[in-house]
Every structure is written in C-alpha cells, then in structure tokens.
N, C-alpha and C positions, 0 to 999 in steps of 0.2 A: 504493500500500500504506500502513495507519496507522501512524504512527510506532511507536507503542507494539505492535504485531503485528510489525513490521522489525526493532524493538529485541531484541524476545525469541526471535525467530527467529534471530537473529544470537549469539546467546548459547548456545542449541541449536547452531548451529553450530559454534563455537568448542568446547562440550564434546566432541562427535562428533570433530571431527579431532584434540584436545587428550588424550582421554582413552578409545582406542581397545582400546590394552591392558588397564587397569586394569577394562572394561565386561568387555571378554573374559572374561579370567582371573578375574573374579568366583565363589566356591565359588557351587553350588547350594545356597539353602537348605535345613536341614533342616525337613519336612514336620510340622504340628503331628501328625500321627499317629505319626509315630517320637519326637517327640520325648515326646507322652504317655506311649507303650507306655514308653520306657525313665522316664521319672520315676516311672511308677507301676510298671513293671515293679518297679524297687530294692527300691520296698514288698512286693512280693510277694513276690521275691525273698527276702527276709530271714523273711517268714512261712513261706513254703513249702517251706525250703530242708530240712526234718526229712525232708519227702514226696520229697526227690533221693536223700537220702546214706545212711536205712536203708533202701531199697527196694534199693539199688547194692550194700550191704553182704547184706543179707538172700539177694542174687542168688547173692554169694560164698558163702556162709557153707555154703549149702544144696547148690548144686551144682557150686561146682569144688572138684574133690579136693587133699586137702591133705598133704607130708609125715607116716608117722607122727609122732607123739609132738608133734606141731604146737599147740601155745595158740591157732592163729587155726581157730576152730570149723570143721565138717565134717559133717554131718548132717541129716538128712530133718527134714522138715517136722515137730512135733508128735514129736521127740525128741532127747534131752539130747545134746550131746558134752560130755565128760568130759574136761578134762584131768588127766592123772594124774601130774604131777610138779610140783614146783614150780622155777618160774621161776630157770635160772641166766644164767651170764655168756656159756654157748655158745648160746643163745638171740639172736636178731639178728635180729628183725621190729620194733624199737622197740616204743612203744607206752607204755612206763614201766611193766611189769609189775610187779603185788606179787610179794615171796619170802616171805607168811606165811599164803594160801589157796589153794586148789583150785577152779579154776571148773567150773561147768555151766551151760552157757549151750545156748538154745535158740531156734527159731522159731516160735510155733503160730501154727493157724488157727482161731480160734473163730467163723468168719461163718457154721456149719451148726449144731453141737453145741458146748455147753462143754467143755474138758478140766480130768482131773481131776489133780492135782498132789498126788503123796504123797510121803511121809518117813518114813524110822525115826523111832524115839527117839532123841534125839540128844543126854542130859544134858545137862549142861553145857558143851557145847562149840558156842562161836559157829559160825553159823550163817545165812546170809539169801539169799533169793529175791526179786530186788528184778525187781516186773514194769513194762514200761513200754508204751505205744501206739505204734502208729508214727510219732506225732507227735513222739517221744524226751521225753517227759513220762511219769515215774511216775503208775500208779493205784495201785498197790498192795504191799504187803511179807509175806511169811510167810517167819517164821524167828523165833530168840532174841528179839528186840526185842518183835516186834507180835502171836506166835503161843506164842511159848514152846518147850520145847525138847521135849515129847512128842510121841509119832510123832500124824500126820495127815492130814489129805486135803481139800482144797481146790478148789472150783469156780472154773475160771479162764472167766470169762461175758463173753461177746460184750456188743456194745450193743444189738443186738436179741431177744434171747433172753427168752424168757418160759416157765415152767415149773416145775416141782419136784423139788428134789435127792432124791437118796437118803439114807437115813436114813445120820448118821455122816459125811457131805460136810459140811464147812460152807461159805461164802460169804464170798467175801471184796468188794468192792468191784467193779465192772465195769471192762470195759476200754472205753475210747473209740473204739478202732476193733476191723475184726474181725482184723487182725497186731499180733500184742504180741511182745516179745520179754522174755526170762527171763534175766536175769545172775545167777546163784547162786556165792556164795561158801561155802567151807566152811574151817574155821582145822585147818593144822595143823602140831602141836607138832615141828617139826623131822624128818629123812629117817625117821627110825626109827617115825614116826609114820605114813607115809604106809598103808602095807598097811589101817592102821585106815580111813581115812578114804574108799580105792578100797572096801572094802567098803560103808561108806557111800553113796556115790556109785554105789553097782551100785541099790541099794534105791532111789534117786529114779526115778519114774516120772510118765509124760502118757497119764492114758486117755479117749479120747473115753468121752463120758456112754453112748452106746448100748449103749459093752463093760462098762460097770464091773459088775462082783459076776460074770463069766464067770470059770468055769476058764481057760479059754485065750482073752483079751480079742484079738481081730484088733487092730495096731499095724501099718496101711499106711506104706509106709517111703515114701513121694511125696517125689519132689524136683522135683516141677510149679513151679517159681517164674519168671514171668517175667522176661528179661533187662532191666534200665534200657537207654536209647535212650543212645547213644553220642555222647557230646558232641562229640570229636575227629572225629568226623565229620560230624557234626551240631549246627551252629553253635544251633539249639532243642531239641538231646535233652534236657539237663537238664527243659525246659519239658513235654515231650512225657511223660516219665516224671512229673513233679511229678502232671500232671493222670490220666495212669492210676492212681498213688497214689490220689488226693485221690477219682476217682473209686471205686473198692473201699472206700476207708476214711474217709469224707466226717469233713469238720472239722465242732464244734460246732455243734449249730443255732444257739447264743447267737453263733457267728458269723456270722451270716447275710448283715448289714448289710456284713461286710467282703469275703466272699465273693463278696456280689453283684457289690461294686464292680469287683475284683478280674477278674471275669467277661467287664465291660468290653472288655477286651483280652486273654480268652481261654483265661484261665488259672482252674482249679476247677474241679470235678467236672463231668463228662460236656463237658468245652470240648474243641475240635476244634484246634489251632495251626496245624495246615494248610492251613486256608479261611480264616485271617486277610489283609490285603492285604500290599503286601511292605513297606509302611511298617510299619506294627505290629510284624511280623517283624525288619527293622531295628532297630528300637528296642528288643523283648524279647532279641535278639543281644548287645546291650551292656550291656543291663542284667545276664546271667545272667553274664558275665563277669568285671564290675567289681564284681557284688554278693557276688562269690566271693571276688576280691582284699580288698573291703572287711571281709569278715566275718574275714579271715586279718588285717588290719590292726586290727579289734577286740581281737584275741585277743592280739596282743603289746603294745600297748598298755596294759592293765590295767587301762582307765578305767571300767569295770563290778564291776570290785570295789575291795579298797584296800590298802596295803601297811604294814605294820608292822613293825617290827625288818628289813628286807629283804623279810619272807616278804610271798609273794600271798595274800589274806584272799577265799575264796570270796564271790561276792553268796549274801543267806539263800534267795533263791529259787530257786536251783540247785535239778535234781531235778524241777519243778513250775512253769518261768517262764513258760511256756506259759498255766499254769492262773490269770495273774493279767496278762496280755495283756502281755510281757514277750517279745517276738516275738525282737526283738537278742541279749538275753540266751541266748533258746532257740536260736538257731539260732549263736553263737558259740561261746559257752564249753561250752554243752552241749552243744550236739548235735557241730559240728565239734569240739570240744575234747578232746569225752570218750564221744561218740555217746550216753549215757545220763550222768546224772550220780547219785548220792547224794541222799536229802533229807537238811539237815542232822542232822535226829534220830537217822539211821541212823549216818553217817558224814562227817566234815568233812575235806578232803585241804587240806596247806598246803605251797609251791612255791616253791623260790626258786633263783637262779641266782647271786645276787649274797649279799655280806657283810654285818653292818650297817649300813655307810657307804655304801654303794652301787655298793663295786668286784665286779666280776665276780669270779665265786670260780675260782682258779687251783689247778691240780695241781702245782705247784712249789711251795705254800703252804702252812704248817701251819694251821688254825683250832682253837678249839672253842668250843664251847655250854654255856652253862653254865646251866641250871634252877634259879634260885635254892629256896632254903627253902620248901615250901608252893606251889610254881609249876609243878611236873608236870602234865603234863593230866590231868584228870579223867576217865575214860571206863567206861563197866560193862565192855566188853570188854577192847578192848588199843591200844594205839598201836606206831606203830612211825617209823623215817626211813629211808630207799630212798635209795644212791646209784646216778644213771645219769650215764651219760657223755654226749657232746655227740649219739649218735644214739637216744637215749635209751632206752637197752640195760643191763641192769647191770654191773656192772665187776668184772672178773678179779683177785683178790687171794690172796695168800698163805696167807690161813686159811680162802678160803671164803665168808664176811660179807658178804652184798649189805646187810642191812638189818639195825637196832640198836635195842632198844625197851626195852617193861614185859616181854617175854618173854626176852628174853636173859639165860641163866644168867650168874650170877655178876659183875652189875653191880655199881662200887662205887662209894657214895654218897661226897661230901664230909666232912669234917671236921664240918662245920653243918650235916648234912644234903639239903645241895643235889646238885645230880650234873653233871656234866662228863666232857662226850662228846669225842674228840677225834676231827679228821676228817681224815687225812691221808693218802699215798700210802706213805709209809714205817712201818714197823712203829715205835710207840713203846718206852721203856722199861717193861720188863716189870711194874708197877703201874698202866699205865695202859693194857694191854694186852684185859684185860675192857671196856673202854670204847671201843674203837677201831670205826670206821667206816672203812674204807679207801677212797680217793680215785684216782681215774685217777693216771697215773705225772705226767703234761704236758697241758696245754689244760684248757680249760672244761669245766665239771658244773653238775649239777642236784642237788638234794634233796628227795625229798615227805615230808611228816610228815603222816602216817594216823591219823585216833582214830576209834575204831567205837565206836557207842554213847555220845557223847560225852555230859555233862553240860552243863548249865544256859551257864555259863561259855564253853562255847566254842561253842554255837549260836549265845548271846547275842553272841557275837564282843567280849565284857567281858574273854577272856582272849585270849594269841596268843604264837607260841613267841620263846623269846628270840631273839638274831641268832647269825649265826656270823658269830664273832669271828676276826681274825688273831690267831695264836697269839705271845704278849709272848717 
C-alpha cells in the first residue's frame, strides 16, 4: 500500500472511531428550499400581512353576531352598523375607543356594481367617511374636510368599473381593490346630543348603482363572507387566506415585479400552498410566525416614528404607507396597530404611556400639562386626550370624564393665557376641577391626544404636545 494512501486512511480511521457520536448527533441541515421560503417568506410576510388581518376581521365583523349595543360592528355586507352611544368605562373590548364620535362602519363589495354612499346635511358638524382597500391603505375621504358639510351622494367604484353615474352622484376617487371598508365618524356634543346625531346616522345609506332613483331600492342583507383558514390549526392558514385575498382583490399592477417574485414560493394571487414541496412549507411555517412576533416587536418599539416630550409622533405616511412602498410601516403600525389609520390631513392621534422624562406614568401620581401661551393645537375641528387604563379600556371616575379637550365646557385658561390640565386619580381642588382628566386609582395608563383637521403645524410635525409633567 502507498505510504501516502496508508497515511490518510489511517486518519479516516482515527476520525470514524474518534468521533462517532459527534457524526451521529449531527442536526440535519436545513434545505436551501426552506431556508429560501422562510427568508423571503418574512418579505412577504410583512407585504401581505393587510391580505390576513382584514379579510379575519371583515369574516367577524359580517357574520358573527355581536352583543346588542356592541362598538365591535355586526352587519351585512354593503350596510352600515351604527353605533349609537358613545364609548364608556362599562365598555371592555379594549381597543382605545374615542368618547367624542359615533361610528358607522361598514363592508362593501364593489367587484359587480358601484355603491352609492349618501348623507344628510350635516352643517356644521364634523363629520368623515374615511374609505380604505383591503390593503388597509386609504383611497378616499367624504365628509367636513374633502366634501363639505351639504347633504350628498357619492360613487364608491371598484377598480374595474367603467360607466356613467347618474346625474347628482358624484365621484370620488376608486378603490384599489373590489372590499373597501368604510370607518365613519360622526362628533357628538355630549349625551344630550346623541338622539340628534342617531337621527343622522339613520339617513346614511349604500345603494348598489342598479337601485339608485327606485322607490323601494332592493338592499340584499348577504352575509356570504368567507371564513380566513385557521392558523391554530393550520401551521399555513395565514398563507392560505393571504393568497384567497390577494386572489379576489389582486395588488397593484405597478407591483408586478414584487408579486412575481413573491410567486416564487407560492404566495399571490391565484398561488396554490398546497402543491408546494414540504421544504417551502417549512420555511413559509416560520416565516408567518416570527413575521407576526416581528411586526408586534415593530410596534412597541417606536423606531418608525419618533418621540417628543414623551408622546409617540405618528410617521407622515400613516393612512397611505402602502401607497409609497412602505410595506413595515403598513403592515405595523397601520394595519396591526390600528387596522386603518388616518391620513394626517384628516386627523393626527398622539400616545404616550410615559412622562416627560421617560418614567412610566403611574396612578399613584399626580401630573399635569401644561400648553404654554400660543401652543394649543391648531385644528378646524377639535382635539381632544383619552385616558385608558393598562387594557386599554376607558377609566371609571367620579364625574364621568373619559376625555378632556377644545370641547369641554368651562375650561380655564392660565393667568398668561396658557392652560393646565391636571391628570390624576383623585379629585382636585375645586378651581382646578374644570381641568381634571381623571386617572386609574393604581398601575399604569395610557393617553391619546386627537386633533381632526389638524393645521399646517402638526402634519408638518413643526408642532407636538407638551409632556406630562409630575405634579411639583
């Protein structure tokens, strides 16, 4: 035998009896096909994730029944639920409810006919119908801001639709796919105010095009909505549902390039996850998982928008992140965060959990706020600040007072015209009682400060609310 064939055969040998276990117990590599699926899986993940969570919600919302008097919608397809009270403390779905609108919130289907969307007159009293795609990206707005306050009627138009309105419909912008859904607010002036405002909300209507100008327009009350694929039992339902979305309500053509890629491994319209191999499967497995953990680790985070005086400062592209290939953005803080968001024009929400300095804000603690001279928000409508408690629910207090604003009778201003808000759990003394925000008794809270209609100032994000301050 050659020395040099002896030698290394002999070293072969030595490894074989030397390291017997170590060959053993070796993991199985993972397969460049799982490993693709989940790296580009993430990417899709993060795009696609609009196409999981309103389709889940949309499932809800349509047809499983809900407690009366319920804030979390209940209604057919192509009609309004109404809620008719405003948000109190006995309320406990979280969510961070306002206590200064009335929602109407809705599901249509424009993939056969337009529907037509009307309104009384509604003076001077805010107002908005803020429409969005299934993508959770606004198209469109009618109401106070973009339409004005005279009664109307509005064609809400698929992306395939071609034809001509009736005289006295006007047009507003399309929608990108054929499920939009309808967030409508409506402001109202405290309890005594409500009877006004359920009358108003009787008047809002969705008439398919074929009925409109009928005495008696047919309004099919359908709750045909298909169920999302069940993740808990199905390690690819997320995926499974993404792609029946994507399929009824396909993305952008101008996405075409991403889609295709996407395609790859299964995922977009008319894709099958079924006939994929079980490597792929694997790797879309971990990806829908950790891209769900991830996008929840976006969101507490903050690194998408930026903090000032304590508060959270919205990104400008909230509402529309979608519309400027801002995929993270849409599928965090918008879509998980808030399923739809505001654009800022309409309205800018600002959130904090913490003081100026950075301590969590405590219900053993007094604070307040103080607006200096000239430093109120600007807004055409109104602003307001919401306290919720740790499930973020609003909080039981002595006078009633979830939320403290430009509406609250009988606020009084400073000395130098500034104003100081105090935010505590216990009733102050009686001068500073018009100013009070009541505060959970014990533990942590939350604060949102609302301005609808904001001004220049605080779109530009040039302006932002002072801190809450620990009270000296």
């Amino acid at each position: 035998m050659p020395l040099v064939q002896s030698f290394f055969g002999s070293i072969l040998l030595c490894l074989a009896v030397a390291l017997p276990a170590q060959a053993q117990d070796a993991p199985k590599p993972t397969s460049w096909q799982e490993q693709y699926a989940y790296s580009l899986g993430l990417q899709a993940y993060v795009f696609g994730f609009p196409y999981v969570y309103l389709p889940s919600l949309r499932w809800n919302w349509v047809t499983v029944p809900k407690p009366a008097g319920s804030i979390t919608p209940y209604a057919p397809l192509n009609h309004f639920y109404n809620v008719r009270d405003l948000a109190t403390a006995e309320y406990r779905d979280g969510g961070s409810p306002n206590n200064d609108t009335l929602y109407s919130i809705a599901w249509i289907d424009v993939s056969k006919e337009p529907l037509i969307l009307t309104h009384p007159d509604m003076g001077d009293r805010y107002f908005t119908f803020e429409l969005a795609s299934i993508d959770s990206d606004n198209f469109a707005y009618v109401g106070t801001r973009t339409t004005g306050g005279k009664a109307g009627s509005y064609a809400i138009i698929g992306p395939n639709w071609k034809g001509q309105l009736p005289a006295g419909v006007k047009s507003i912008t399309p929608s990108r796919t054929n499920s939009v859904l309808i967030l409508g607010r409506t402001l109202v002036d405290g309890p005594a105010d409500l009877p006004v405002v359920r009358k108003l909300q009787d008047q809002y209507t969705l008439i398919p095009l074929s009925q409109w100008g009928k005495a008696e327009p047919l309004l099919p009350a359908s709750r045909d909505v298909w169920a999302p694929f069940d993740a808990k039992t199905d390690p690819l339902g997320e995926w499974k549902t993404m792609n029946r979305a994507m399929t009824e309500n396909p993305p952008e053509a101008r996405l075409a390039k991403l889609t295709e890629l996407f395609a790859k491994i299964g995922i977009g319209p008319g894709q099958d996850i079924d006939k994929l191999d079980e490597d792929t499967k694997r790797g879309l497995a971990r990806a829908s998982k950790d891209g769900f953990a991830m996008l929840h680790q976006v969101i507490r985070s903050g690194a998408l928008g930026k903090r000032v005086n304590g508060w959270n400062i919205p990104p400008k592209a909230m509402g529309t992140a979608g519309l400027i290939d801002d995929f993270l953005l849409r599928a965090s803080i918008q879509c998980l965060g808030g399923i739809i968001a505001n654009d800022p024009d309409e309205a800018v929400y600002y959130n904090t959990a913490l003081d100026q300095s950075g301590q969590p804000l405590d219900g053993n603690k007094q604070y307040a706020m103080r607006f200096a001279p000239g430093q109120l928000p600007e807004v055409k409508a109104f602003w307001s600040i919401t306290m919720y408690d740790p499930t973020y629910n609003l909080v039981a207090n002595s006078i009633n007072r979830y939320a403290i604003g430009n509406r609250t009778p009988n606020l009084k201003t400073d000395a130098d015209g500034g104003l100081t808000l105090y935010i505590q759990s216990e009733a102050p003394s009686a001068d500073k009682m018009a100013n009070w925000l009541p505060s959970p008794k014990a533990g942590s809270f939350t604060v949102i400060m609302r301005t609808y209609m904001p001004d220049k100032a605080i779109v530009d994000q040039t302006w932002a609310p002072p801190g809450v301050a620990p009270a000296r």
